[in-house]
C-alpha positions as CSV (number, residue, x, y, z in Angstrom):
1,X,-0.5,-7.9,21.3
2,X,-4.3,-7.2,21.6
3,X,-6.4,-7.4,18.5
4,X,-7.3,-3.8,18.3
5,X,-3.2,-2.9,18.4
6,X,-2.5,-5.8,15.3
7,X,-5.2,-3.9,13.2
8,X,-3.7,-0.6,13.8
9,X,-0.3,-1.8,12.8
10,X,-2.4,-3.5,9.7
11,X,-3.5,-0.7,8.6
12,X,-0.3,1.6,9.0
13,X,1.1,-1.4,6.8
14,X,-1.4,-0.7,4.4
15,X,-0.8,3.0,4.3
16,X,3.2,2.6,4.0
17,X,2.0,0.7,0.9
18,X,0.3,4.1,-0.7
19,X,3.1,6.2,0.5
20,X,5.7,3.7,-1.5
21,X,3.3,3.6,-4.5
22,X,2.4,7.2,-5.0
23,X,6.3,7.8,-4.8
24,X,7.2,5.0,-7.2
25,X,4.2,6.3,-9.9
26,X,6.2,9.7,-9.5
27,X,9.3,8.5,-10.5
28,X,8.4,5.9,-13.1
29,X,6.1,9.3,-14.9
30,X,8.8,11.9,-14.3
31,X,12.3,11.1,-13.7
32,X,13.3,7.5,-14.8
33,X,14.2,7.2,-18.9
34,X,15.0,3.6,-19.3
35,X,11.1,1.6,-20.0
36,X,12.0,-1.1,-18.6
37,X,12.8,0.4,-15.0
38,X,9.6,2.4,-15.8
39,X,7.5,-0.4,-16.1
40,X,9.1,-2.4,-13.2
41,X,7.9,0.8,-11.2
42,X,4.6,1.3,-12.2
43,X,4.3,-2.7,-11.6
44,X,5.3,-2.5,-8.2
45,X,3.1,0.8,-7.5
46,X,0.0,-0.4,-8.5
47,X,0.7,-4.1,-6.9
48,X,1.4,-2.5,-3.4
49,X,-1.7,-0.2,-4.2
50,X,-3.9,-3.4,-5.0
51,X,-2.9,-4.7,-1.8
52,X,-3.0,-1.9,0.3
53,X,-6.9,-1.6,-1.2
54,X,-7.3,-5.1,-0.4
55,X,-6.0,-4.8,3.6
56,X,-8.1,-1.8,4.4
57,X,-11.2,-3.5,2.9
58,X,-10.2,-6.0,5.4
59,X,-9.5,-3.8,8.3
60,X,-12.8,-1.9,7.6
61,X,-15.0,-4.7,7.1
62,X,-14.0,-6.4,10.1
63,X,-15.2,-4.6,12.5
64,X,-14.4,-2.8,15.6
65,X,-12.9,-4.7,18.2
66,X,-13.8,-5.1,21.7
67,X,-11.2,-3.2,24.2
């Protein structure tokens, strides 16, 4: 696997993440009526969304790659 394919996958990674946590925010707001399976979903959604941050800082910062 070339460098330039591993980043793409990265970053699809990384935007899996936001997908997961904008959907887990939704339900821990709107639908779900027990706290504590409300604050085990906001936990999760802002972890993935701290890590998805954190992988497209690296995918950005790293530069283009050659071929």
């Amino acid at each position: 696997m070339s460098p330039a394919l591993a980043k793409m996958w990265i970053a699809i990674t990384s935007m899996v993440f936001m997908f997961i946590s904008v959907f887990s925010i939704y339900i821990s707001r709107y639908k779900a009526k027990n706290k504590i399976i409300r604050f085990i979903l906001a936990f999760i959604a802002y972890v993935l969304m701290i890590l998805a941050g954190i992988i497209i800082i690296f995918v950005v910062f790293s530069g283009p790659t050659p071929e």
